[in-house]
ChimeraX commands (.cxc) that place a marker at each C-alpha (Angstrom):
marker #1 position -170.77,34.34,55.30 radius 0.5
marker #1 position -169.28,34.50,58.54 radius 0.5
marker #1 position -166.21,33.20,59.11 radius 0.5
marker #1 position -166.09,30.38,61.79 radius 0.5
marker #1 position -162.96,30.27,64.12 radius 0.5
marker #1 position -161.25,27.04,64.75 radius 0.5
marker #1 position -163.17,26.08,68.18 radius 0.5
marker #1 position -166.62,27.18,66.25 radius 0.5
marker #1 position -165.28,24.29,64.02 radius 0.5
marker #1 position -163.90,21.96,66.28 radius 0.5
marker #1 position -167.28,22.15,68.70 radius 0.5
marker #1 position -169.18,21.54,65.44 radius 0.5
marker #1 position -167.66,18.66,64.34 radius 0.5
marker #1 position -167.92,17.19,67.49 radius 0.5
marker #1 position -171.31,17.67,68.40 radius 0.5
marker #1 position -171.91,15.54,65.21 radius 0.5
marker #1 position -169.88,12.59,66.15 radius 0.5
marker #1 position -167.68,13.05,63.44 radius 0.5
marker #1 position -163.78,12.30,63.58 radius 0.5
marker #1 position -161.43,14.37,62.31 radius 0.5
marker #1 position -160.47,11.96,59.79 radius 0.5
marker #1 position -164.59,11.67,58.83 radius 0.5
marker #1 position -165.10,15.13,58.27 radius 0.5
marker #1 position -161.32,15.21,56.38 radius 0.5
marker #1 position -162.84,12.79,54.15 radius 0.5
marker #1 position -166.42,14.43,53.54 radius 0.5
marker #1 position -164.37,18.13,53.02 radius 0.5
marker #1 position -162.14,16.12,50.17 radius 0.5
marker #1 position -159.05,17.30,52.56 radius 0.5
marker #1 position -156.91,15.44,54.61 radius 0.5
marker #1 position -157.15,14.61,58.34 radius 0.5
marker #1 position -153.97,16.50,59.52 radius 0.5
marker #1 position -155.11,19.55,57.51 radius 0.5
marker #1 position -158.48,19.37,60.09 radius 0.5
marker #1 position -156.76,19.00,63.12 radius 0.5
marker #1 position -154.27,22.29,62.41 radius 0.5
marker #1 position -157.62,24.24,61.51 radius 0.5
marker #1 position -158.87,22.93,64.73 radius 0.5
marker #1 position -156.03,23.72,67.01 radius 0.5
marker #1 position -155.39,27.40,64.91 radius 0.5
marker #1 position -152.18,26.70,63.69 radius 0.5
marker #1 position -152.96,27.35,60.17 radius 0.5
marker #1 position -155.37,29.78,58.06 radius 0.5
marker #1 position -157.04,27.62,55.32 radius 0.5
marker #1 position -158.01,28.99,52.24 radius 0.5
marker #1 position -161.99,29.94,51.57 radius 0.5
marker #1 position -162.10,27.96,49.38 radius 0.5
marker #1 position -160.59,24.77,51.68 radius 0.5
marker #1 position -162.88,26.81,54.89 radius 0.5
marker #1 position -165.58,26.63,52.15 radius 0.5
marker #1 position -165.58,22.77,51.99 radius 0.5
marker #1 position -165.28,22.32,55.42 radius 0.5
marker #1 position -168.18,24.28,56.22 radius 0.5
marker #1 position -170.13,23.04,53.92 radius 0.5
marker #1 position -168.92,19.41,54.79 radius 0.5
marker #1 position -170.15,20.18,58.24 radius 0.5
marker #1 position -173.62,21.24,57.11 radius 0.5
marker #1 position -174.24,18.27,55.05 radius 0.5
marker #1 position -173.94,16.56,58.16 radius 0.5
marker #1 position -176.04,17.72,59.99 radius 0.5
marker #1 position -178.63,18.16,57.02 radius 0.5
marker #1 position -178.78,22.41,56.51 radius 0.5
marker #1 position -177.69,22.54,53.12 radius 0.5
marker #1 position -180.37,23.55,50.73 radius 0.5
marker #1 position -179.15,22.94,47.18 radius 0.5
marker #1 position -180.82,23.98,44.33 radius 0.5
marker #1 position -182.17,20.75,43.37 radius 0.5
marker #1 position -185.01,21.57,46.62 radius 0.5
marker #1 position -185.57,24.79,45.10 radius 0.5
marker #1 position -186.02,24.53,41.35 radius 0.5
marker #1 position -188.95,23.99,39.26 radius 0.5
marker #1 position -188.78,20.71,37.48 radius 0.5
marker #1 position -190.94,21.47,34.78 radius 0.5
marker #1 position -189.24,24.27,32.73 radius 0.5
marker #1 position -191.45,26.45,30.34 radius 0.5
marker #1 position -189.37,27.28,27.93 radius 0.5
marker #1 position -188.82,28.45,23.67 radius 0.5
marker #1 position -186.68,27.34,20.99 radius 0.5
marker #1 position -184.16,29.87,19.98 radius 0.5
marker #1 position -185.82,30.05,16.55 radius 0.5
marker #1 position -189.56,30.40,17.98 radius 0.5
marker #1 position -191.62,33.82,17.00 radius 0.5
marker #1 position -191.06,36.41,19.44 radius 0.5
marker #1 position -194.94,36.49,19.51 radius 0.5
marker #1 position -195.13,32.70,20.45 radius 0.5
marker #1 position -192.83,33.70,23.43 radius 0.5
marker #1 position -194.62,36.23,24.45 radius 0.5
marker #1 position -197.93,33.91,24.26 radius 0.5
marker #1 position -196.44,31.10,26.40 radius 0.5
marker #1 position -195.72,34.36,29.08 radius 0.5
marker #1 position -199.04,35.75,29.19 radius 0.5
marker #1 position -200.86,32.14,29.18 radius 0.5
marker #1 position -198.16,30.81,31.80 radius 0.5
marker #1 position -197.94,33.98,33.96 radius 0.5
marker #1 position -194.26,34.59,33.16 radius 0.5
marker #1 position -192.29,37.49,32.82 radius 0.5
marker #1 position -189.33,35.71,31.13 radius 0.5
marker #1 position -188.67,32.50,29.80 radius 0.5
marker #1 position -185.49,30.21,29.09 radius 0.5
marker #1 position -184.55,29.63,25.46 radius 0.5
marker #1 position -183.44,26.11,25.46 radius 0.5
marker #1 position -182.31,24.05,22.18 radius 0.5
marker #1 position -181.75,20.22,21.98 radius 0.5
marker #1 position -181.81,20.67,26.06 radius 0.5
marker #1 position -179.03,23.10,26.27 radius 0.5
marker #1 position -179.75,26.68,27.49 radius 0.5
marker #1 position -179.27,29.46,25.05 radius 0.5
marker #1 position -180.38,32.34,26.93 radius 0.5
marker #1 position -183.46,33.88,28.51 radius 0.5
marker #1 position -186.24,36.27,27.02 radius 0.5
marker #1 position -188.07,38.36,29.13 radius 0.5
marker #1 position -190.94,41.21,28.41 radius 0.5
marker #1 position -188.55,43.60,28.95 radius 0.5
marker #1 position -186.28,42.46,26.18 radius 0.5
marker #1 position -189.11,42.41,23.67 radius 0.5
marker #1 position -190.37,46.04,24.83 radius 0.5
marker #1 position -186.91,47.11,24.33 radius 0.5
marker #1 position -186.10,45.53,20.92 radius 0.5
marker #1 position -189.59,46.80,19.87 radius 0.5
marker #1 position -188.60,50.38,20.66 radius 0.5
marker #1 position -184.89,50.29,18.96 radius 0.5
marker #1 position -186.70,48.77,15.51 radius 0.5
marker #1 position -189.74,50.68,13.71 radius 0.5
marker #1 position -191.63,47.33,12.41 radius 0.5
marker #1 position -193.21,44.98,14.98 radius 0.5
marker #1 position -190.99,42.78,16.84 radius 0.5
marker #1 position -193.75,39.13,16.53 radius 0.5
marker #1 position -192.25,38.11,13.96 radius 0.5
marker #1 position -188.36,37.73,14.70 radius 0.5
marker #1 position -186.72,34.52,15.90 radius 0.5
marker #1 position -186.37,34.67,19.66 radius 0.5
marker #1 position -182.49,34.63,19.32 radius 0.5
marker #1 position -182.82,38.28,17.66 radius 0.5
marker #1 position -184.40,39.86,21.34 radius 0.5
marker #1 position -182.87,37.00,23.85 radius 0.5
marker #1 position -180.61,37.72,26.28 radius 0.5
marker #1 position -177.74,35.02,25.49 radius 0.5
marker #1 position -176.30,35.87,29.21 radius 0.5
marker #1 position -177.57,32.82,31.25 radius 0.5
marker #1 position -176.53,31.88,34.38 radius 0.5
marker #1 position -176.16,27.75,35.33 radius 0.5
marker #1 position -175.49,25.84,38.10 radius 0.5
marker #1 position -175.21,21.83,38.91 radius 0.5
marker #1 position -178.58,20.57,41.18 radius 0.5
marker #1 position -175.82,20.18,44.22 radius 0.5
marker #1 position -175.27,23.91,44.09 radius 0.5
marker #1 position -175.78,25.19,47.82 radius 0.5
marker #1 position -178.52,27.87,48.29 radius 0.5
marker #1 position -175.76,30.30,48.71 radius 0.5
marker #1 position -174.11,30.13,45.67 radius 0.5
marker #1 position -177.44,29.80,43.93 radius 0.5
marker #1 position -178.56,33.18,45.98 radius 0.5
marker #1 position -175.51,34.92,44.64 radius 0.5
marker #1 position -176.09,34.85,41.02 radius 0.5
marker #1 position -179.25,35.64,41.53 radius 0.5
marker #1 position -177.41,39.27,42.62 radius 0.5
marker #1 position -177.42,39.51,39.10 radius 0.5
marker #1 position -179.30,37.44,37.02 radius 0.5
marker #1 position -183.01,37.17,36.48 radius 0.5
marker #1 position -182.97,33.79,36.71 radius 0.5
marker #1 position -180.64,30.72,37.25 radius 0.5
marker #1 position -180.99,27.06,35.45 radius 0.5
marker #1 position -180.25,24.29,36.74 radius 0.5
marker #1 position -177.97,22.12,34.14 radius 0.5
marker #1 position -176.99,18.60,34.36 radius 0.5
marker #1 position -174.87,17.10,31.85 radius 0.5
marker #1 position -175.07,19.70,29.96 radius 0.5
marker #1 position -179.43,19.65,30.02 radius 0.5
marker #1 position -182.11,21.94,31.87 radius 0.5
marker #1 position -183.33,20.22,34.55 radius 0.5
marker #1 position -184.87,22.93,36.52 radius 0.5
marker #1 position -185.05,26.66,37.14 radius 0.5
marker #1 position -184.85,28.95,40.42 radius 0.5
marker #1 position -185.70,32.79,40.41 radius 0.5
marker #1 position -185.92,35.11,43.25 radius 0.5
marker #1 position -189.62,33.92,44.28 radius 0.5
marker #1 position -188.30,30.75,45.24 radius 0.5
marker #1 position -185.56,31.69,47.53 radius 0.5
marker #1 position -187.55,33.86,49.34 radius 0.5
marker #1 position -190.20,31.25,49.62 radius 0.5
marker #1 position -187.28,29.11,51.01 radius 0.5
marker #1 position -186.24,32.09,53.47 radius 0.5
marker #1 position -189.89,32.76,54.77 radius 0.5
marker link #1:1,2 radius 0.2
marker link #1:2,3 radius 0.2
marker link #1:3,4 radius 0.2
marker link #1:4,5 radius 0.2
marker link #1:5,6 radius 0.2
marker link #1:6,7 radius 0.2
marker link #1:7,8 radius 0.2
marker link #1:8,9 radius 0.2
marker link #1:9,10 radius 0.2
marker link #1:10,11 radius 0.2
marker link #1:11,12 radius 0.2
marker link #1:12,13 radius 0.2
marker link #1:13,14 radius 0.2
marker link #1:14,15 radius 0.2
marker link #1:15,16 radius 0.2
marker link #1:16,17 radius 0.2
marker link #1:17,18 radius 0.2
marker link #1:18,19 radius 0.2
marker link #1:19,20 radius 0.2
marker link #1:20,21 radius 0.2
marker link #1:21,22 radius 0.2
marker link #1:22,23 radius 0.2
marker link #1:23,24 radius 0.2
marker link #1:24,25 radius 0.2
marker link #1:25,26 radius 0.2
marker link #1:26,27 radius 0.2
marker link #1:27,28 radius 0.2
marker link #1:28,29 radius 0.2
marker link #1:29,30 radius 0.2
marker link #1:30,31 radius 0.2
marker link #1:31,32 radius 0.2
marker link #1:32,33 radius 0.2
marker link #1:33,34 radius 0.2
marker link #1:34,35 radius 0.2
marker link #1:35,36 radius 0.2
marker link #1:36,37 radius 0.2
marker link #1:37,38 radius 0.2
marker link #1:38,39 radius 0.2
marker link #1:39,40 radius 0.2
marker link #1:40,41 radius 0.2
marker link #1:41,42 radius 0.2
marker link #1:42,43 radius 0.2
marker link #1:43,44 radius 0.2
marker link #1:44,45 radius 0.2
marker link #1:45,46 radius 0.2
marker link #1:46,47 radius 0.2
marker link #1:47,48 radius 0.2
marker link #1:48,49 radius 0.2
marker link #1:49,50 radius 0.2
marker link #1:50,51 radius 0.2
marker link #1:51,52 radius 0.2
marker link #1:52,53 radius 0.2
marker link #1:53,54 radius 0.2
marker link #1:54,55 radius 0.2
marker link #1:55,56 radius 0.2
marker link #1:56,57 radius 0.2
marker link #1:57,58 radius 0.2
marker link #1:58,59 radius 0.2
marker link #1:59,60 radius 0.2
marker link #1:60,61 radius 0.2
marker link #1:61,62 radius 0.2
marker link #1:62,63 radius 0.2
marker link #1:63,64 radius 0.2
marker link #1:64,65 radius 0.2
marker link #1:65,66 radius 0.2
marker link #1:66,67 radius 0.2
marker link #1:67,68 radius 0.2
marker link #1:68,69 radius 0.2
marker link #1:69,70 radius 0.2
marker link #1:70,71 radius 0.2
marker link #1:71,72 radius 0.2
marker link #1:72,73 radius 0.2
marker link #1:73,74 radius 0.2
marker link #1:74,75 radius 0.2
marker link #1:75,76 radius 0.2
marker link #1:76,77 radius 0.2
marker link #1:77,78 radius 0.2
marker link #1:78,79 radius 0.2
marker link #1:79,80 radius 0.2
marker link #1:80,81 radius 0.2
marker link #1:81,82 radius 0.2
marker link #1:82,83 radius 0.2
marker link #1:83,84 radius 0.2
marker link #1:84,85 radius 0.2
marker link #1:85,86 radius 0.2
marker link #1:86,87 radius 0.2
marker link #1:87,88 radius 0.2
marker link #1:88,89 radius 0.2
marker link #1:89,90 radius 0.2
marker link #1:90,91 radius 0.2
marker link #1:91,92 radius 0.2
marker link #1:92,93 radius 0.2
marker link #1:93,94 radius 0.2
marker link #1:94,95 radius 0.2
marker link #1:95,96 radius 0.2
marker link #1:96,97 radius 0.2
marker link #1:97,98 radius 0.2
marker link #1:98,99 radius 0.2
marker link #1:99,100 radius 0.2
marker link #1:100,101 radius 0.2
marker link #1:101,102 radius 0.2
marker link #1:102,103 radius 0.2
marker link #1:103,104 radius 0.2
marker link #1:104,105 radius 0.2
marker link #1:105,106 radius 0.2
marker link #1:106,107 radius 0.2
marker link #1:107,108 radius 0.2
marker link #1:108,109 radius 0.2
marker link #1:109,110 radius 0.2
marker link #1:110,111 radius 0.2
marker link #1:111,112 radius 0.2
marker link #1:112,113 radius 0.2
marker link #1:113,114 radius 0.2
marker link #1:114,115 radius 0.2
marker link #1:115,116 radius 0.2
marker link #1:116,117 radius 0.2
marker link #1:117,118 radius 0.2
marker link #1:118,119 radius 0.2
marker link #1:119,120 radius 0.2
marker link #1:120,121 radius 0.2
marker link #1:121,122 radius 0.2
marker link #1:122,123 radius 0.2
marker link #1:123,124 radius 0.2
marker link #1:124,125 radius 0.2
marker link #1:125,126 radius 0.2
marker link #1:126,127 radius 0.2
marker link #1:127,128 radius 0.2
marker link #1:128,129 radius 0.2
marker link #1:129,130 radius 0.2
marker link #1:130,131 radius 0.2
marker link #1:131,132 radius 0.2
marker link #1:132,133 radius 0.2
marker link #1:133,134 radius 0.2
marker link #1:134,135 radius 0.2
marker link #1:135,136 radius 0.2
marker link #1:136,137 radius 0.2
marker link #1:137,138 radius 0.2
marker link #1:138,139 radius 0.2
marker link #1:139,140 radius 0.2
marker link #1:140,141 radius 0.2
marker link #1:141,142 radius 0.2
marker link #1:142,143 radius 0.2
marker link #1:143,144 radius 0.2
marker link #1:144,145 radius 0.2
marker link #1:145,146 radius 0.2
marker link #1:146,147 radius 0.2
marker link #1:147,148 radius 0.2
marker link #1:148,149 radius 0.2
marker link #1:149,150 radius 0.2
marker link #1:150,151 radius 0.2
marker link #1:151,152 radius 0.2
marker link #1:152,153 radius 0.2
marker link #1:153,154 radius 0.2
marker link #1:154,155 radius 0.2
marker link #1:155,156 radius 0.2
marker link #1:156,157 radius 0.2
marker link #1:157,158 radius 0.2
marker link #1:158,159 radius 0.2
marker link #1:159,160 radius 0.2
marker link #1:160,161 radius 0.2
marker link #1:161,162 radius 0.2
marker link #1:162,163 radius 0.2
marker link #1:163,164 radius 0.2
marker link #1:164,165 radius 0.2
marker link #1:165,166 radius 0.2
marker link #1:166,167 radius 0.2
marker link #1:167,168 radius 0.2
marker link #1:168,169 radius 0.2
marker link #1:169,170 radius 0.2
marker link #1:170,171 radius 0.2
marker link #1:171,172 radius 0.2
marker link #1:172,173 radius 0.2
marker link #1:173,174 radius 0.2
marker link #1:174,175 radius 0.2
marker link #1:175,176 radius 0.2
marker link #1:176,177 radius 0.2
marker link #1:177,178 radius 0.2
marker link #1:178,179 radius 0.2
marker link #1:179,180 radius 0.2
marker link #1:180,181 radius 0.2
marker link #1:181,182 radius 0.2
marker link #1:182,183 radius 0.2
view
């Protein structure tokens, strides 16, 4: 992210009608914070630059969260499911990994590459485990008002990110479908 300087800001905000005291109030900061941005009398925090940015977006509409990107319909295994009923729901679905979800809440993720891998540590087939034996219990989750960006980021180092509300899968997002959003 580059960072914007205080006129970048100021010419922003006003080229979307806001007030300082609007945009104060969509950043969750306060008005005479804005204006000392503005004029370059103070150095705000990322985190505070962060929300102001991002308040600015809003406004004029750029933010992609990851409620436009995810898939709504989440494929997805119990944590006690066969291994080889995972692995069936891949190859019929087209998937190379799959969330393990229980009651709603995620667990982890199991991919082909986990059940190559636990199929070469052991010497007797792998089919027949629970999914929880082979799953990767590393998942990474983000609220549906999570800006691309963020979203992007884990996906640095995740396979996969889910999209939790109150506590539930609501949706997924994987690499294809930010850079289906990019293109």
């Amino acid at each position: 992210m580059e960072l914007p300087t205080p006129q970048d800001l100021k010419e922003r905000r006003t080229e979307l009608d806001l007030t300082q005291s609007e945009l104060a109030e969509r950043a969750d900061v306060s008005q005479p914070l804005i204006a000392r941005v503005e004029g370059g009398d103070v150095d705000p925090r990322l985190s505070t630059l962060r929300r102001i940015v991002n308040a600015l977006e809003e406004a004029r509409g750029d933010v992609v969260r990851a409620e436009d990107l995810m898939h709504q319909n989440v494929v997805s295994v119990a944590p006690d499911d066969a291994v080889e009923s995972a692995r069936d729901v891949m190859l019929t679905e087209g998937y190379s990994q799959l969330p393990v979800v229980r009651d709603g809440s995620p667990q982890g993720i199991i991919s082909n590459t986990d059940i190559r891998q636990a199929s070469e540590r052991r010497d007797e087939p792998v089919g027949q485990l629970p999914v929880a034996e082979v799953m990767h219990e590393s998942v990474s989750t983000v609220e549906p008002d999570t800006p691309l960006e963020e979203v992007d980021a884990l996906l640095n180092h995740h396979r996969t990110v889910l999209v939790v509300s109150g506590g539930e899968v609501v949706g997924i997002v994987t690499e294809a479908d930010i850079a289906a959003q990019v293109s």
